[in-house]
N, C-alpha and C positions, 0 to 999 in steps of 0.2 A: 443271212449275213447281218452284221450288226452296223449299226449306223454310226458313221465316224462321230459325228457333233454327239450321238449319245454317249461314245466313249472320253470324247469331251467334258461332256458335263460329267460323270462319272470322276475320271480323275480330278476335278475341281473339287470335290465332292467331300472323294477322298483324301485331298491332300489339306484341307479346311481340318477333318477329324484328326490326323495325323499329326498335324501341328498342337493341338492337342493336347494329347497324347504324350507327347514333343517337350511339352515344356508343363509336363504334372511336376508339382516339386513335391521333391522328397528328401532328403537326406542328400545335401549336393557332396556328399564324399564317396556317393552309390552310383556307379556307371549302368547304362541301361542292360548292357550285356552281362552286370553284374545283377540286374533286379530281374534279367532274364533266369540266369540259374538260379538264386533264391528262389524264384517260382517255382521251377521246377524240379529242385531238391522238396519245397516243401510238399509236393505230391505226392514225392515215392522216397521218404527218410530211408537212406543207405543208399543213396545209388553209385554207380563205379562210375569212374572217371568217364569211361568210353560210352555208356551211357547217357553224361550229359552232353558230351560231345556230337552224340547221336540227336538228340533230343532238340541241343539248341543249332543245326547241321552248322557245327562249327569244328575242324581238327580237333585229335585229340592235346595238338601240345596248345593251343589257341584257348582250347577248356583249361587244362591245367593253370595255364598264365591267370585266369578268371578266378580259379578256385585258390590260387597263389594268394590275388589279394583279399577276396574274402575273407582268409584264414589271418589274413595280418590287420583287417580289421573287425577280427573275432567276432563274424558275422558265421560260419561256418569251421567244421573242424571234420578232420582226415581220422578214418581208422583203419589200420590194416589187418587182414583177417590173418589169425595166428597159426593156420596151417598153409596159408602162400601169403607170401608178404609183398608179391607182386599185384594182390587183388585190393585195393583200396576204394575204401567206402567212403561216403562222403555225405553229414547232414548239417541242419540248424545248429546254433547254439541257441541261446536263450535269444541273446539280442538279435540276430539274424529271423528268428521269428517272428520278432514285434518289427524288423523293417519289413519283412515281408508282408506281414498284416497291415501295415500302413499305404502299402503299394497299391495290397487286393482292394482295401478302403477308396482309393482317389479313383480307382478303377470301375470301380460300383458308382461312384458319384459321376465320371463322366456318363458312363452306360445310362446312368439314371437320368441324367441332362437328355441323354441322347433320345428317349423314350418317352419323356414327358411331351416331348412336341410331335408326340404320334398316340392317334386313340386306340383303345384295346383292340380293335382290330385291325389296323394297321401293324402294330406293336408284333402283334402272331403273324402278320404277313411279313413283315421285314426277318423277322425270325424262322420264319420257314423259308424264304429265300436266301440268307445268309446259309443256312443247314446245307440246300442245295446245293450250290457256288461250292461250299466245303469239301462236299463228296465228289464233285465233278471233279473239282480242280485234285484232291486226292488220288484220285482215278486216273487223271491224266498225267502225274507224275511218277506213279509207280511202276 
């Protein structure tokens, strides 16, 4: 059984990085849920609607609304495949790439923060338990 106070210190822990995280600035015209899907557009260029919806588990009219604004701030654009026009695709533009790359950048620099005040073996161990945690909690969701 796990120890209340170490769940304690735990989410203290976590909500110290979180804030973070919280307040990386980037482009204050770019909502998190929107640097959420630029992320994950820039993974897999073309992906459909229902796809990011999958991805960020968020509806699909909740994605759409997301990729709505993207597209009006030509961060993003729609292509619909010419033999169903029900099937739309969805990647970067130019500029949505260079916010995206700016995002993955602050992202490496907290990461980077976050590691410095851990020695290389710490570094592999926080990293192999983070792996862990992942596949558990994976596992217990599916």
């Amino acid at each position: 059984m796990t120890d209340k106070k170490n769940i304690l210190h735990i989410l203290e822990a976590f909500d110290s990085i979180s804030k973070i995280f919280a307040s990386m600035e980037g482009d204050a015209c770019i909502s998190k849920p929107e640097l959420l899907a630029l992320e994950s557009i820039s993974k897999d260029e073309g992906l459909m609607m229902s796809d990011i919806g999958r991805r960020l588990d968020i509806t699909l009219s909740t994605a759409t609304g997301i990729i709505d604004r993207l597209i009006e701030k030509k961060l993003v654009k729609r292509e619909r495949n010419h033999g169903d026009r029900r099937v739309v695709r969805v990647s970067l533009t130019y500029k949505g790439k260079k916010a995206n790359e700016a995002y993955q950048d602050q992202k490496k620099e907290i990461f980077g923060m976050i590691l410095d005040v851990l020695d290389l073996r710490e570094q592999e161990e926080l990293i192999m338990i983070l792996e862990k945690i992942a596949v558990a909690i994976k596992q217990k969701t599916e």
